[in-house]
N, C-alpha and C positions, 0 to 999 in steps of 0.2 A: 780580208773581204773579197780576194780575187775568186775564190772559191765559191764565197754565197752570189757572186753577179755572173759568173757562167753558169752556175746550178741554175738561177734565175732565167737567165738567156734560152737554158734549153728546154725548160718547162713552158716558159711564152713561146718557144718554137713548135711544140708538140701541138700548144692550144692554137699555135696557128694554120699549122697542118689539120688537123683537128675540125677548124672554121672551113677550110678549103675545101676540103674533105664533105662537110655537111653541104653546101651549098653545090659541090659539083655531081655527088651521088642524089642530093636534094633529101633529105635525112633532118634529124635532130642533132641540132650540136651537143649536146648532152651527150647524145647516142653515138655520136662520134668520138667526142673523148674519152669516153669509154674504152671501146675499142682501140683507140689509137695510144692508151695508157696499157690494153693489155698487150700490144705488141710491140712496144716500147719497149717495155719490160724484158718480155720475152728475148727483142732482139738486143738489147743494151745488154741482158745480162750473158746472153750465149758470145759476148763479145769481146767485152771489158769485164763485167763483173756487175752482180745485179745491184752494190752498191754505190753504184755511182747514178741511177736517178735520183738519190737523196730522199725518198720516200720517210723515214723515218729522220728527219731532220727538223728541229723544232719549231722552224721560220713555217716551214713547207705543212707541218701538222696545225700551226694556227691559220695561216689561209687558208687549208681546207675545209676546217672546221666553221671559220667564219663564215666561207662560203655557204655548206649547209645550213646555219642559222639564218643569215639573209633571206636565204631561199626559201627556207622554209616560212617567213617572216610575211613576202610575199604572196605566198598561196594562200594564207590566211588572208590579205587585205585584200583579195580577191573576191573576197564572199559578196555577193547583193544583197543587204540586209531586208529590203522589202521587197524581192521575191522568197524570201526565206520563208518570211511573216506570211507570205499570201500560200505558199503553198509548202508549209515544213511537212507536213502530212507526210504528203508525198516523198519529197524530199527523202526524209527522216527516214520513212519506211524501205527505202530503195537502197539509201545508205548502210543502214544498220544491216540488211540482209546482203547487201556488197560486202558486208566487211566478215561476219560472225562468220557466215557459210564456208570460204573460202579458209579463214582462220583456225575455225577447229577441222575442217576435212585437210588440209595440209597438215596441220598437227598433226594428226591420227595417221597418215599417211607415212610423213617421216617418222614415226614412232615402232608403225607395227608393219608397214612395206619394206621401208628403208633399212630399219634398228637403229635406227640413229636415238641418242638415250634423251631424257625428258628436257632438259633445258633446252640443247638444239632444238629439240621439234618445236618447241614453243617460240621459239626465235623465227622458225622457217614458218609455222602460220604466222606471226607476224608482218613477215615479209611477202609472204605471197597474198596477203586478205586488201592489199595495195587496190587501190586505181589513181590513172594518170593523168591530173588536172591539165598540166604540160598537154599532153596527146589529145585528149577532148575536147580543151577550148580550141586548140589548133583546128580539131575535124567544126565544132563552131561556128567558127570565123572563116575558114574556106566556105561553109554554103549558106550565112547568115545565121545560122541558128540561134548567136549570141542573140538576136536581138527579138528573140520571139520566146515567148512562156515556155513552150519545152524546152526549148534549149537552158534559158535560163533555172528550171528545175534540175536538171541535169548538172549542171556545176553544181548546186548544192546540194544537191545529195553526194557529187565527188566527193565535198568538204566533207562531210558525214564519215564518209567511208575512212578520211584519212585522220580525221579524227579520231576514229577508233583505235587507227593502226598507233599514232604517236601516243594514246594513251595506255595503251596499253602493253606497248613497250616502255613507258618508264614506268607502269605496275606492276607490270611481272618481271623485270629484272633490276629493280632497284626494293632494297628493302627498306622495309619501314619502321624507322625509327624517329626518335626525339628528331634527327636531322630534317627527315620527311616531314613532320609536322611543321616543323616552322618553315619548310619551303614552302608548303602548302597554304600557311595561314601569309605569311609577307606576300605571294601570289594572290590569293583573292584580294588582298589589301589593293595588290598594283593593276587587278583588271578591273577592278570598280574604280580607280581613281583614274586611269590612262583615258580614259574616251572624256571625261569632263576636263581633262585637266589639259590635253593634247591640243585641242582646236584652239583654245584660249591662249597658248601658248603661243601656237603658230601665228593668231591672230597678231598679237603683239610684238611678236621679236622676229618674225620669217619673213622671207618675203627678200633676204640680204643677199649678196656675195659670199659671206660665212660658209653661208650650206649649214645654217644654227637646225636645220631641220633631221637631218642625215647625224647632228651628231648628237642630237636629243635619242633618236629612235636607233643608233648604238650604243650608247647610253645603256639606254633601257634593255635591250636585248643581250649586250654583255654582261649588264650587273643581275639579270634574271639567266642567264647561262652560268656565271658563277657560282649563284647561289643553288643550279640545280646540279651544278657537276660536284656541289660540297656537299649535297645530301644524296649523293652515288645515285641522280638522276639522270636525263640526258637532256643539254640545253636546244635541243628542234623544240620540245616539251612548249616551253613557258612562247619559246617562239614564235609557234603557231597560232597560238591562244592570241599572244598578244597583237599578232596582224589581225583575227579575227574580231577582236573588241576594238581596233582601230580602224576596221575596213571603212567606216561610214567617214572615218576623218580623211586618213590615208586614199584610203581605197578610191577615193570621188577626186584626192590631186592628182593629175593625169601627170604633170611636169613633175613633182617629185616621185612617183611611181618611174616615169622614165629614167631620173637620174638616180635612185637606187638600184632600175635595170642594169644602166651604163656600168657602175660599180660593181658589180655583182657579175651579171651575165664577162664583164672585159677582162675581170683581173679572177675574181675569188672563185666560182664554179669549176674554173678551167683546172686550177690545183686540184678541187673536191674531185670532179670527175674521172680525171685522169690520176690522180691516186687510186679510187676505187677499181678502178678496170685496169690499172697494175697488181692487184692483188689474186685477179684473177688466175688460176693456174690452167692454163690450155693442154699440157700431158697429162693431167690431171683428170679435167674433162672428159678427155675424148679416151680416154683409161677407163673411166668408170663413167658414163650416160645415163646409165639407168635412175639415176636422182635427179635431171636435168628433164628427160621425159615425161616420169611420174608427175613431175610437181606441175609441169606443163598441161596437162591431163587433167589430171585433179585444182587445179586452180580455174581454171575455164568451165571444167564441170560443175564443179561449187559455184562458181558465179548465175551460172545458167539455173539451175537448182534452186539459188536461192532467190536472184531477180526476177526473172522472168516470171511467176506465179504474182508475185508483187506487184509489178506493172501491168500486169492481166487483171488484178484485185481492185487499180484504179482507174480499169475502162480503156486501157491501149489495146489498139486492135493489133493481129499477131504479129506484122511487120514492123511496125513501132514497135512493139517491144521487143523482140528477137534485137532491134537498132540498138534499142537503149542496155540490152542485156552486154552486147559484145562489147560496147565501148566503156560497159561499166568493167571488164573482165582486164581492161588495158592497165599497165601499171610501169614505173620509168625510178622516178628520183626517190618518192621513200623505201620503196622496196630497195634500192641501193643503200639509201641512211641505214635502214634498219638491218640489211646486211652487214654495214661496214660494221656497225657498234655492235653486232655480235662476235665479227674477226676481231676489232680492237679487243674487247674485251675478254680474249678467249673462251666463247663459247662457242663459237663452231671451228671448225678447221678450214683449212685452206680451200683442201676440195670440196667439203661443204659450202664455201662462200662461192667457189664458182660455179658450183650447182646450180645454185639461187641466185646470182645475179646474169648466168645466163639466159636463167627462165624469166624472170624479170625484164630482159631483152628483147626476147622472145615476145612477151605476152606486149609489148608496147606497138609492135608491128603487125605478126595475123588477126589478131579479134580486126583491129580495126581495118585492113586489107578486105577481111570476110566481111564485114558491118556495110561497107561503101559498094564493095561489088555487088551484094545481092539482096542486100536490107535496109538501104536507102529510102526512108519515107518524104517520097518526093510531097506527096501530098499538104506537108509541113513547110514544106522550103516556101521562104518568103515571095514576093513578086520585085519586090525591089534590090536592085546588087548590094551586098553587104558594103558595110566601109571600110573598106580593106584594101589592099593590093589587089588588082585584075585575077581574078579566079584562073588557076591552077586545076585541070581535073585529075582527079588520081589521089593514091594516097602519097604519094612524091611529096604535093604542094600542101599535101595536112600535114605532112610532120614538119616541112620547111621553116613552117611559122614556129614551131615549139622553141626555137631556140630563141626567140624575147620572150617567152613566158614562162612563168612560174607553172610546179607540181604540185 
């Protein structure tokens, strides 16, 4: 065991460097461990040998895994079920054209720009048709927005968009068979029954020391990841769905939301993140750019393309929309999920994955840089200070906040 508690040691040390790192540059801890996993790598392995971060070790592949299921678990129980109801329209319409535009012009992109052959491409619009729940409610919460109807339309249409993305990554790279179908059919069984059967639950047994709450809603998110990793699914899948059909239960406990943060954001993220951004290959990169640009280009083009006439369709005047257009262009945590399960899986390659999760990077910081410096609709900001921490101006103090929130 001397071996699994220094591997241990020096992965909480990277995610502590990691935390320092976000807080002194004022960044996303996400975005920091990233980064700080892809030069770990880089120098752990030009030193010693690149296997000694343990990356493929099977302790260190179920934290990270768990990680992204949590996370993912979260941004679903995020959703506001009645501003959904009051304005899906909108919503819906912002979303759906966030996600498709972005999805097939990066496909097409990597297909007949790049040569990259059919599966990749499909993987890379997957991963770039992203927006970043994490970065948006951050930009939110620095100027109140959460607490006023656009703002709150905006997060859900995020969901929309990322709803796309997760569904359609486990439709186009999981096949369908007998296994498919009965993941499918025992899933609707458990999102019709989780919201009647969740709060009753909690009413009666929660409320304890146990933490009987955290180990229901792993429970449930393990035994529907099982079930989707046995039908060559992916378990974000059932994941999201099922924060989403809980958000009215979950989503409204502020105190177990926090202690599924504590969990999550302390211990599991820090593996996920920092394995992702180990896989990255930086000679790779800066070898071949021309994938890393394209997609950057064409991701942000497609977003503008397809939202912006959307937002103009429901009466935003051009600064507000140009606002909403950029920050729907941001993208952070699934665009890395949906990277990583194409590296695991082998369907892209290494320099492909760090194509796409450089861009991914990329796109989590300019749109929203360009959005605040020059398309700022002051006219919407609240008159009273959000409930937040003391305003921060800059994009500094918008991405500071991402690292307690969910993508």
């Amino acid at each position: 065991m001397t071996a699994a508690w220094a591997l241990a040691a020096l992965w909480l040390a990277l995610a502590l460097i990691a935390s320092l790192l976000s807080i002194w540059l004022r960044i996303s801890t996400a975005l920091s461990e990233i980064v700080v996993g892809t030069i770990a790598q880089l120098l752990i392995g030009a030193v010693v040998g690149a296997a000694v971060l343990g990356t493929d070790e099977s302790w260190v592949k179920f934290l990270s895994g768990l990680g992204a299921i949590v996370l993912t678990f979260l941004a679903g129980a995020e959703l506001d079920p009645q501003v959904f109801r009051l304005k899906w329209k909108e919503a819906a319409a912002v979303g759906l054209a966030s996600f498709f535009f972005p999805f097939l012009a990066c496909a097409a992109a990597a297909h007949y720009l790049l040569g990259w052959a059919v599966m990749p491409s499909w993987l890379a619009g997957v991963a770039m048709s992203t927006t970043s729940v994490a970065v948006v409610y951050a930009v939110m919460l620095e100027f109140g927005f959460n607490r006023t109807e656009y703002g709150k339309t905006i997060l859900a249409a995020c969901f929309v968009t990322d709803l796309g993305t997760v569904v359609a990554l486990g439709l186009i790279f999981a096949p369908f068979t007998i296994k498919t179908a009965i993941f499918l059919g025992v899933g609707c069984v458990v999102f019709l029954v989780l919201p009647w059967l969740t709060p009753r639950f909690f009413r009666l047994y929660g409320g304890r020391p146990s933490e009987l709450e955290t180990k229901f809603l792993l429970l449930c998110l393990l035994g529907m990841g099982a079930l989707a990793a046995w039908a060559d699914s992916e378990a974000v899948l059932p994941a999201y769905l099922i924060g989403m059909v809980l958000a009215g239960t979950v989503g409204k406990d502020h105190a177990l939301v926090r202690r599924l943060r504590t969990l999550t954001f302390g211990l599991l993220t820090p593996f996920y993140f920092i394995r992702a951004g180990s896989f990255v290959s930086l000679p790779a990169l800066v070898a071949a750019p021309a994938a890393f640009i394209v997609f950057l280009i064409v991701k942000v083009g497609a977003k503008v393309v397809g939202v912006y006439p959307v937002t103009k369709l429901f009466g935003s005047p051009n600064k507000e929309a140009t606002y909403t257009t950029l920050l729907m262009s941001t993208g952070l945590t699934f665009g890395t999920i949906a990277s990583l399960f194409g590296l695991s899986h082998k369907i892209i390659t290494v320099s492909q994955y760090s194509a796409l999760v450089a861009t991914v990077i990329a796109s989590a910081v300019i749109p929203t840089v360009i959005a605040n410096a020059f398309y700022l609709p002051h006219h919407l900001l609240p008159e009273a200070e959000p409930e937040t921490a003391p305003a921060e101006p800059g994009m500094a103090a918008q991405l500071r906040r991402v690292a307690g929130k969910t993508e």
